[in-house]
MITIKE-940578 format. One record per residue (C-alpha): residue in three letters; x, y, z. Coordinates in steps of 0.1 Angstrom, whole numbers, plus 5000, padded with zeros to 4 digits. Layout:
// residues N
AlaXYZ;...
This chain:
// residues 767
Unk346452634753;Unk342952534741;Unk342252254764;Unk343552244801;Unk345451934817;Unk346751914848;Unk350351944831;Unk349252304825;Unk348852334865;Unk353152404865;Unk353052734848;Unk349652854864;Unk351152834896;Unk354752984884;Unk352253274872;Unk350853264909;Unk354153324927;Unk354953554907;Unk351553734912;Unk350753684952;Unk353253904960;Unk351754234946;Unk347854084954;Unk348854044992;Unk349854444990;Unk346854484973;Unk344454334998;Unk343054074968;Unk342353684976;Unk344653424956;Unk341053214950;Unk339853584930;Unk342953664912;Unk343453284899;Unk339553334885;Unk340153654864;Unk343553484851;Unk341553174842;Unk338853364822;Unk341753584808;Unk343453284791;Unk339853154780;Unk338853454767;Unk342753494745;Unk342453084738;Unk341152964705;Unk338852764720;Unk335552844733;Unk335752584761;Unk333052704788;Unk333352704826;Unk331552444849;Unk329552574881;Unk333252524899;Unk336852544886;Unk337752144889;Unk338151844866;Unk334551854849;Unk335652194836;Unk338652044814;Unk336951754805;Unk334051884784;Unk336051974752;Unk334352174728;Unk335352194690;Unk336952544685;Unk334752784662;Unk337752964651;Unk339952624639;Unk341452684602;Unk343152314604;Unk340252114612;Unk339651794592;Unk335951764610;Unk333051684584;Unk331351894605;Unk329452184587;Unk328452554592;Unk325152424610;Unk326752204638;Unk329152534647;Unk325552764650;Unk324752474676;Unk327752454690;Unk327352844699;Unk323952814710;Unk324852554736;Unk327552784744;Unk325453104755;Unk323452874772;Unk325952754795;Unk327153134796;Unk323553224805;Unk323452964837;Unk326853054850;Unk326153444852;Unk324653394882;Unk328253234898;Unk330353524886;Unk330453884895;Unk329354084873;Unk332754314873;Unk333654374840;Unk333254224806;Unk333553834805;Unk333753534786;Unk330153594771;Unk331153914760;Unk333753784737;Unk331853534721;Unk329253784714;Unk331653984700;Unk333053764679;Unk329453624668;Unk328853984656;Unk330654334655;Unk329454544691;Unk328554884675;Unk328255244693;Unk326355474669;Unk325655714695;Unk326955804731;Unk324055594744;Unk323755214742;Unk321254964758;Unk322854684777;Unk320154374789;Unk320854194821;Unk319953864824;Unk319253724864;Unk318853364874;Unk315253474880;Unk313453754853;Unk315053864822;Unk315354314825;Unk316554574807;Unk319154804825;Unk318355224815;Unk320255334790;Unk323855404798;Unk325255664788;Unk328955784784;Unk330055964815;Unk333156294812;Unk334756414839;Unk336356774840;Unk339256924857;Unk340457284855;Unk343657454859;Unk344157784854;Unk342558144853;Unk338958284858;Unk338258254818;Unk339257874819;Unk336157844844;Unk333557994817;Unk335557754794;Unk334557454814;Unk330757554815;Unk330957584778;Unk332257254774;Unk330057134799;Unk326857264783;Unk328157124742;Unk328856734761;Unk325556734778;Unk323656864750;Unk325456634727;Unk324256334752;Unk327156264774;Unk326956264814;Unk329156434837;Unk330656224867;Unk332056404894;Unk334456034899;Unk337256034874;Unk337455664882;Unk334155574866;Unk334655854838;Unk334755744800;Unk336356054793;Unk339356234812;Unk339356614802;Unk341456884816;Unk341257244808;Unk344457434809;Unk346757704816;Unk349957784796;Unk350658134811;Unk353558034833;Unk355857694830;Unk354257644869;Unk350957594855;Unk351757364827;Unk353657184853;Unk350557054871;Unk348856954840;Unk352156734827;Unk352056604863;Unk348256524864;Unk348856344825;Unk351756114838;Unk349256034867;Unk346655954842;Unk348855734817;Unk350155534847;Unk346755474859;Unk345555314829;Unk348855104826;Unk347954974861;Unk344454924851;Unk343654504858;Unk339754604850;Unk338054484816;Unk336454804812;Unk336855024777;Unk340355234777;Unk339655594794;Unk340155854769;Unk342056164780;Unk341756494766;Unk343356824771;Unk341757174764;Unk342357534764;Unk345857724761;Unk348357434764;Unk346557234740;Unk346657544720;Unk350457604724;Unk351757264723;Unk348957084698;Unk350456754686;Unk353556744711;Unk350556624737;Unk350056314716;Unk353156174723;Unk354555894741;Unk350355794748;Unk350056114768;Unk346656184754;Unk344456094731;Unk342356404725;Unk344156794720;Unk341457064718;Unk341857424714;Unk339757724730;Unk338457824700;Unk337257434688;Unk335057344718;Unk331857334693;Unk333457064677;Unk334656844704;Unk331656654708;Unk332256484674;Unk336056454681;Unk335156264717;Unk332956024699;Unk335555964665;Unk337755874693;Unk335955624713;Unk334555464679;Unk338155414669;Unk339055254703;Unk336155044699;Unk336954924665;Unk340354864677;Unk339254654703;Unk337154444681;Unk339754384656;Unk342354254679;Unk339854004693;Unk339453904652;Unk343153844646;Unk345053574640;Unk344553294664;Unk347853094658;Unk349553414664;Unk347553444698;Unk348953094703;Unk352153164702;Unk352453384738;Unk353953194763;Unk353253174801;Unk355753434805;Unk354653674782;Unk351153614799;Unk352353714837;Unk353454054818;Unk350154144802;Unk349054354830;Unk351554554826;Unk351454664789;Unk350155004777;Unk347154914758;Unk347054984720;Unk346155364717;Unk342755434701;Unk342855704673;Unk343656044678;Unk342256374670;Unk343156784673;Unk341457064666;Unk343657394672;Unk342157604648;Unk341957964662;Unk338758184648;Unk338358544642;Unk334758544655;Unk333958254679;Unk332658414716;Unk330158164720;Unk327458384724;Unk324658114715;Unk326057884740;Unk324257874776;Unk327257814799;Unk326257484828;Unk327457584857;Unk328257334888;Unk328657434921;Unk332057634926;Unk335057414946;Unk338657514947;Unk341757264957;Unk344357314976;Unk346157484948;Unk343357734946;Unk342457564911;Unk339257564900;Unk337357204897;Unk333657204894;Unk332857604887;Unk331857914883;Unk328057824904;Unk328157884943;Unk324358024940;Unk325858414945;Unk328258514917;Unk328958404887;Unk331958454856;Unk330258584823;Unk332658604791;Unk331558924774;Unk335258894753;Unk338258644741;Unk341658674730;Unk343959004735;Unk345259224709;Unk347959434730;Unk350659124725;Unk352959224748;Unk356359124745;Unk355958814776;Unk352458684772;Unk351458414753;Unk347358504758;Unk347358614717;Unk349158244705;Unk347058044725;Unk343558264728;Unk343558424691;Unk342958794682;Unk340759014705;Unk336958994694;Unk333759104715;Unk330558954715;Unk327359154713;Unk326059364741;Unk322459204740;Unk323558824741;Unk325758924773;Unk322759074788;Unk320158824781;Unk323158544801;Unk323158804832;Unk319058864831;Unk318458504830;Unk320958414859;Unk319158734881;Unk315958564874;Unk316458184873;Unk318758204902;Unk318958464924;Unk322458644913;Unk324358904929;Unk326458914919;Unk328358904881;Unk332358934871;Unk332659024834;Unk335658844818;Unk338158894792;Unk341658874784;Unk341559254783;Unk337359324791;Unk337859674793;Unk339059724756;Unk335259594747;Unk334159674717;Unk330759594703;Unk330559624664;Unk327759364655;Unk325259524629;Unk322859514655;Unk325259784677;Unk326359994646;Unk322860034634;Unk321560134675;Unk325060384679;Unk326260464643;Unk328660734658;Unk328360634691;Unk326661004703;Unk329461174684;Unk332561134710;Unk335260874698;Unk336860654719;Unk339660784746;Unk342360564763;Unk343360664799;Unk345460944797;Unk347761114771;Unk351060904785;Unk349560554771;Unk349560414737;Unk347560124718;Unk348859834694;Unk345559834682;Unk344359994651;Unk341960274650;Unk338360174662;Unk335760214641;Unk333360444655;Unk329960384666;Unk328760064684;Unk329259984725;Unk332360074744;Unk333159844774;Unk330860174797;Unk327660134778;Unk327759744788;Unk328459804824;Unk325760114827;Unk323559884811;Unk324659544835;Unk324259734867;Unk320659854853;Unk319359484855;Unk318859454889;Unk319959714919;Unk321059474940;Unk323559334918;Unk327059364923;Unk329059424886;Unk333059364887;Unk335459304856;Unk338559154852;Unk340959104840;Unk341559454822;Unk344559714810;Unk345460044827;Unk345360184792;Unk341160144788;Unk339960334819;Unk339060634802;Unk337260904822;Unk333460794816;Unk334260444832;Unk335560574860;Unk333160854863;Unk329960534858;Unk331960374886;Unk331260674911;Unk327760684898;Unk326460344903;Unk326360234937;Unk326359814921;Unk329559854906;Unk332059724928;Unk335059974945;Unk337759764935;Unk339559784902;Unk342559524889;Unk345459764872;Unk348159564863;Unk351459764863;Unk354159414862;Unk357059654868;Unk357759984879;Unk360460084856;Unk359860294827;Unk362660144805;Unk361359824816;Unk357559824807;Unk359159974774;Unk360659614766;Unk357459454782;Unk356059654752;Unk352959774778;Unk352460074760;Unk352960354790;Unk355460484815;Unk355560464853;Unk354460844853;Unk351760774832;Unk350660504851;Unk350960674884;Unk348760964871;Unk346060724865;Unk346160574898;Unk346660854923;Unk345361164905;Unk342460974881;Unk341360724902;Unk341560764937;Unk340461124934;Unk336860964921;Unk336960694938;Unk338460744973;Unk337260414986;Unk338660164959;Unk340959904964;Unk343259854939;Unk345059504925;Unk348059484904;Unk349959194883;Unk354359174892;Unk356759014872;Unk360158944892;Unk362858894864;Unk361958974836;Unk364558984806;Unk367459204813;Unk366459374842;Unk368659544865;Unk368759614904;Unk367959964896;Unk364459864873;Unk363959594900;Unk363859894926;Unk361560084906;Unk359159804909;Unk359059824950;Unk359260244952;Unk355960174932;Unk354559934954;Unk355160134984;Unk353660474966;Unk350260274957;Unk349860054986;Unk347659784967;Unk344959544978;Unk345659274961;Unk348759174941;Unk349658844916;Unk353658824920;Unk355358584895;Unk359258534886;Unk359158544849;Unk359358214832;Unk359658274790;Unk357258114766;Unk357958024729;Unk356058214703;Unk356058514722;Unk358158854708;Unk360558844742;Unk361558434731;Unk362158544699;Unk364258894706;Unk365758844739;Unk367258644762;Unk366458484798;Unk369158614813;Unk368458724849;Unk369758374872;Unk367358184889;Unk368258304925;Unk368058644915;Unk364558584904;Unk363658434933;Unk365558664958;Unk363659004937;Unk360358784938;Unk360558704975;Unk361559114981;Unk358459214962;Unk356158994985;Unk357559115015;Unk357159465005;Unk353259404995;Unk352859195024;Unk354059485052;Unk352159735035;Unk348659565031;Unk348759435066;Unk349159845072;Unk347159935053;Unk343859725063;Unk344559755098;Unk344460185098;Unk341860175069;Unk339259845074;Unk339259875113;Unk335960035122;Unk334260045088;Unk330659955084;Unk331259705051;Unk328359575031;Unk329359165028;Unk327658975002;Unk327058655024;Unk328858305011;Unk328158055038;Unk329957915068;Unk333757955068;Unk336757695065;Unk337457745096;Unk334257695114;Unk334057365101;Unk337257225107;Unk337856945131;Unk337757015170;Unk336657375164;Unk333957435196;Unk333257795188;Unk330457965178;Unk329357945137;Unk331458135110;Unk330458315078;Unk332358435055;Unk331558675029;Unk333358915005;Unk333359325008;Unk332659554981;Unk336559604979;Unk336559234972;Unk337959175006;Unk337258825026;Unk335658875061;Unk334958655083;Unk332058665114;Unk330358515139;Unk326558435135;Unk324958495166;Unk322958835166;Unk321358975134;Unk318859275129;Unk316759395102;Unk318559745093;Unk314759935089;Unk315460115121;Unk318760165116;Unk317760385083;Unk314860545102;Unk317060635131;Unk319860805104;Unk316160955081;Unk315061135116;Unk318361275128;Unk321161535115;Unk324961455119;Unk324961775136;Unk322461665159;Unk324161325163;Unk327561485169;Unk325861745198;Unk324161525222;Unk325861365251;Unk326761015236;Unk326660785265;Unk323160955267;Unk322460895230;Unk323660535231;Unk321360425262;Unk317960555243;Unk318860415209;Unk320160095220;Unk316559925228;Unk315860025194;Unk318659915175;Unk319459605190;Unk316959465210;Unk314459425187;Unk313359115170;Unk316158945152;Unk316358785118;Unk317658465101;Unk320858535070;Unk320958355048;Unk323558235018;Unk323558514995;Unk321658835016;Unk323759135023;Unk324659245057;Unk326559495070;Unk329859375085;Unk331959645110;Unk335259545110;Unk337059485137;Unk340059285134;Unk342659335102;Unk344859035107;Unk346558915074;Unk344658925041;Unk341658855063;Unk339259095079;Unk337358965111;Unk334459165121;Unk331159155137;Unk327359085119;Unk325159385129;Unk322159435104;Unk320959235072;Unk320259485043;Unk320059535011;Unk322659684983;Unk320859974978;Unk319660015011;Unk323060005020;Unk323760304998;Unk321460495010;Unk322960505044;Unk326060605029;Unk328160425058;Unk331460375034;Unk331760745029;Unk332160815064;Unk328260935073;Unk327560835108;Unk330460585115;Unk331560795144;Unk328560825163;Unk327460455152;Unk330560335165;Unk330360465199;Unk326660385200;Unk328259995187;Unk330460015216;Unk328160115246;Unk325759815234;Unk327059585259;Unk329059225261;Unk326959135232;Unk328859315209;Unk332659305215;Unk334659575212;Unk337159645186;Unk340559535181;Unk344159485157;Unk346759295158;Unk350259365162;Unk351459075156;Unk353458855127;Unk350258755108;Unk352258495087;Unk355658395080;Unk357558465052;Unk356858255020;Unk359158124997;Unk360058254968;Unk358458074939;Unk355658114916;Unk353358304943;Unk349358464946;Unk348958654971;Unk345158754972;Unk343058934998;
């Protein structure tokens, strides 16, 4: 009601029972809570009734004519009311210094009403007035926080977003609770990862139905490939109020701030409505306000997909790299080291599971020079070493911008091969002449010879013999290539539509590949359960695991997605626990033969380890050992070592410049060891830091984990010089290692169950 008696004490304090429950749970006072209900019914009441110094009988006493009566029989005239609302921000003015300033209040809402709160921009200048000195608070500007689900191309994503928003004006936060805007980038490859986005957007619409603050409504807004594949289903049932598509990120600046005006406007005409009507709400309807949805602002979507967007012009803003639990991707793609470049988007292969060319668009490159102007800038500004080109399919990059046509017409005359005569393309002809996906990787690992070049994620079909024979070449370019074969049955890849055979695909691997590169590791992408397919396909798919041996493996049971040619031609048919018994059988079979593998092949190596800072395990509660780095092997391996001893590798080269392996291999090696040791390891040592090389010897293969022990800091291409990884020296060096004393432990493997079995489901396995 307008006024307040003491009759209107019954129904506060019904409102207060039923309240005190929750606020004890809560850890509120009753004295608090019964202050933001008061100001709540002042500030819904027709009356503009102001608050004494203390909540007693003087406050109901001093009745004030309401400014927004329409049955009024006062003489009074449009002048008296001005007064009457002077005298009223006055009072306001005095009592600011009583209240807590914790959200709007009742001077808000009169100002409001007295005239229309605009936000032309993202930025808007609020005074603050003190019982003291009148100041101006900076300018506040709107504040976006950004979550990411989802693959190595949704990280570039994010720093693209990130860098239009704070061009645009607005001010990342890395609190979601004191974020104006709620974005998420996502994933729609599998239904697991548009699991966790429904489950973080029913977290996100409960919050702000349990919201008792007077702040502005959060808006939420979903990027990337599931706002792509499910575009206006998101905007349902107040699940979100912004749906923006990978290709439509130049435009979301506009679409954040249509949004928030439309909130705003919202706002302000509620507070304008019919007061009779605001009347008419009982105490009861009161007690349930809390717990109302608020009215949803306007909505907007942009899905359009483009046949040119790469974003070539936009600088990506990169934050410092974090991963969750869930090994998703938060705040990216920066940890001072490495970095993801986007030198292509969408895919063109549409094979019959993938959704990548619905939600992504049709395959387009961008051109050669903005790519490496990104990677020159990072080198210099930053200190990179190292770089991971990214596309849906980055080794199918083409470069035909009139800029590449006019410097390779005909690209020297020799047209574009695929990997061997047993695969096929979906793709039409190229045209000749521009840059093939070789050209940009000769010309990324000619910026800097200490920077590390890897790609991913690409086809077996495009690894035609000049990549592979660049990769020998170029000491920078990382041993460690990402084939993805997803099954191992002919018949099946042929309703996968993949475009090759299993013989095809083991010719590339074991006669192409390894042959060149006898050091590579090698990572692979399985699909458990795939339409249709039989114990006898499913087979296949381990008889090839167990002929390759890979590194690294992404194992999935197949979940189908609409739009693609397999949910329109086929049917789901394989059962659930078939899925997940095939899944849980391809694990185990990767899992026994990595662990193999790395133990007879890791164990003694001399690695170089791209340093990334102390370890997870070094800083974990009650650990008393000595410090742990980790780092990451040119093999893209994760090793993990103590930091107690480090020498500079100069006489380590001068020791290998001076002497034969002939002459190594001769001598008396106990002999050998006591006159090098002093020289080797006794001399001065040096600091590591984040981001140095050093070389690594293994010692320990347990799990996808390599232990080892730090010997020398180096360089990349003093690394390569040495020519440790080929086998040069690591005999005699690792006698010499061993007859160096206590110092330097001696090596060892494991024998032991490294970890138990995991359960079949949705599963990356990663070295």
């Amino acid at each position: 009601r307008a006024s307040t008696t003491k009759r209107s004490k019954g129904p506060m304090m019904m409102m207060m029972k039923k309240k005190l429950p929750l606020l004890r749970r809560q850890g509120g006072s009753a004295g608090g809570y019964q202050q933001q209900l008061w100001r709540k019914r002042i500030c819904a009441s027709t009356s503009a009734t102001p608050f004494s110094s203390s909540f007693g009988s003087s406050c109901h006493q001093r009745q004030q004519p309401s400014i927004f009566s329409t049955n009024s029989t006062s003489s009074s005239s449009a002048e008296s009311i001005r007064v009457t609302q002077t005298t009223t921000s006055q009072r306001l003015r005095q009592r600011t210094q009583l209240l807590p300033n914790d959200g709007l209040q009742l001077g808000d809402f009169l100002r409001r009403e007295n005239g229309p709160l605009s936000q032309p921009s993202f930025t808007d200048a609020t005074p603050t007035t003190t019982a003291t000195t009148t100041t101006t608070t900076p300018t506040t500007t709107t504040t976006f926080h950004l979550k990411t689900y989802g693959c190595q191309m949704n990280v570039n994503d994010s720093d693209i977003v990130r860098s239009l928003l704070v061009e645009a004006g607005l001010q990342e936060t890395s609190n979601e609770h004191d974020a104006s805007v709620l974005l998420t980038n996502t994933c729609a490859i599998r239904e697991g990862a548009e699991q966790k986005v429904w489950h973080r957007l029913r977290e996100l619409k409960g919050r702000r139905r349990r919201k008792r603050t007077f702040k502005p409504k959060q808006v939420v807004g979903v990027l990337g490939c599931m706002a792509e594949r499910l575009q206006h289903d998101l905007l349902k049932d107040g699940m979100a109020d912004l749906v923006v598509g990978p290709d439509a990120y130049r435009d979301l600046p506009r679409l954040v701030k249509q949004v928030m005006d439309a909130s705003a406007t919202t706002k302000r005409d509620d507070s304008k409505s019919d007061p009779n009507q605001k009347n008419n709400h009982n105490d009861d309807n009161d007690s349930n306000d809390n717990n109302d949805v608020p009215e949803p602002p306007s909505q907007a979507v942009n899905v359009q997909l483009s046949l040119d967007e790469t974003y070539a012009d936009v600088t990506p803003l990169r934050q410092q790299q974090q991963q969750d639990q869930n090994d998703n991707f938060s705040n990216n793609n920066n940890n001072n080291t490495s970095a993801f470049v986007s030198i292509q988007r969408g895919c063109a292969n549409r094979c019959s599971f993938c959704i990548v060319p619905f939600t992504r668009g049709q395959e387009r490159s961008r051109p050669l020079q903005s790519i490496l102007d990104e990677i020159q800038r990072l080198v210099e500004e930053q200190n990179l070493k190292e770089v991971t080109l990214l596309g849906q399919n980055v080794n199918s990059y083409h470069d035909i911008s009139p800029a590449a046509l006019a410097a390779a017409p005909d690209h020297n005359g020799t047209a574009y091969t695929l990997s061997n005569a047993g695969f096929a393309s979906r793709q039409r002809r190229r045209e000749e002449g521009g840059f093939y996906f070789a050209d940009l990787v000769a010309q990324v690992s000619d910026l800097s010879p200490e920077l590390r070049v890897r790609f991913t994620s690409p086809h077996p079909k495009d690894y035609p013999p000049p990549l592979l024979d660049l990769m020998a070449e170029r000491h920078n370019v990382c041993n460690h290539l990402h084939m993805p074969a997803q099954s191992g049955s002919t018949s099946m890849l042929k309703r996968m539509k993949r475009g090759y055979t299993r013989q095809a695909y083991l010719d590339l691997v074991l006669n192409q590949v390894m042959t060149r590169l006898p050091d590579v590791a090698i990572s692979s992408d399985f699909i458990s359960g795939f339409c249709g397919e039989t114990e006898e396909e499913h087979d296949d798919t381990l008889s090839l695991m167990e002929l390759v041996r890979y590194d690294q493996a992404f194992m999935f049971a197949y979940s189908m997605r609409e739009k693609t040619h397999a949910h329109r031609t086929m049917q789901d048919d394989v059962p659930e626990d078939v899925k997940k018994r095939r899944l849980q059988q391809v694990i185990d079979v990767f899992q026994r033969n990595v662990h193999e593998k790395n133990r007879q092949v890791e164990v003694g190596k001399f690695r170089a380890v791209l340093v990334e800072g102390e370890s997870k395990r070094s800083r974990k509660a009650g650990y008393d050992g000595p410090m742990l780095w980790q780092g990451r092997t040119d093999q893209n391996k994760r090793i993990i070592f103590p930091v107690e001893h480090c020498w500079d590798d100069a006489p380590l080269r001068e020791w290998i410049r001076t002497t034969s392996n002939q002459q190594r291999n001769t001598i008396n090696m106990e002999r050998w060891a006591e006159l090098q040791r002093p020289l080797l390891f006794d001399g001065p040592q040096v600091s590591l830091q984040k981001g140095d090389y050093a070389i690594v010897q293994v010692t320990e293969a347990k799990g996808h984990t390599l232990r080892g022990r730090l010997l020398w800091r180096t360089t990349l291409q003093r690394f390569s010089e040495l020519n440790l990884e080929n086998g040069r020296s690591d005999a005699v060096l690792h006698n010499l290692i061993r007859g160096a004393g206590a110092s330097v432990p001696t090596l060892t493997t494991t024998t032991e169950p490294l970890h138990p079995p995991q359960e079949a489901s949705e599963s990356r396995i990663s070295s």
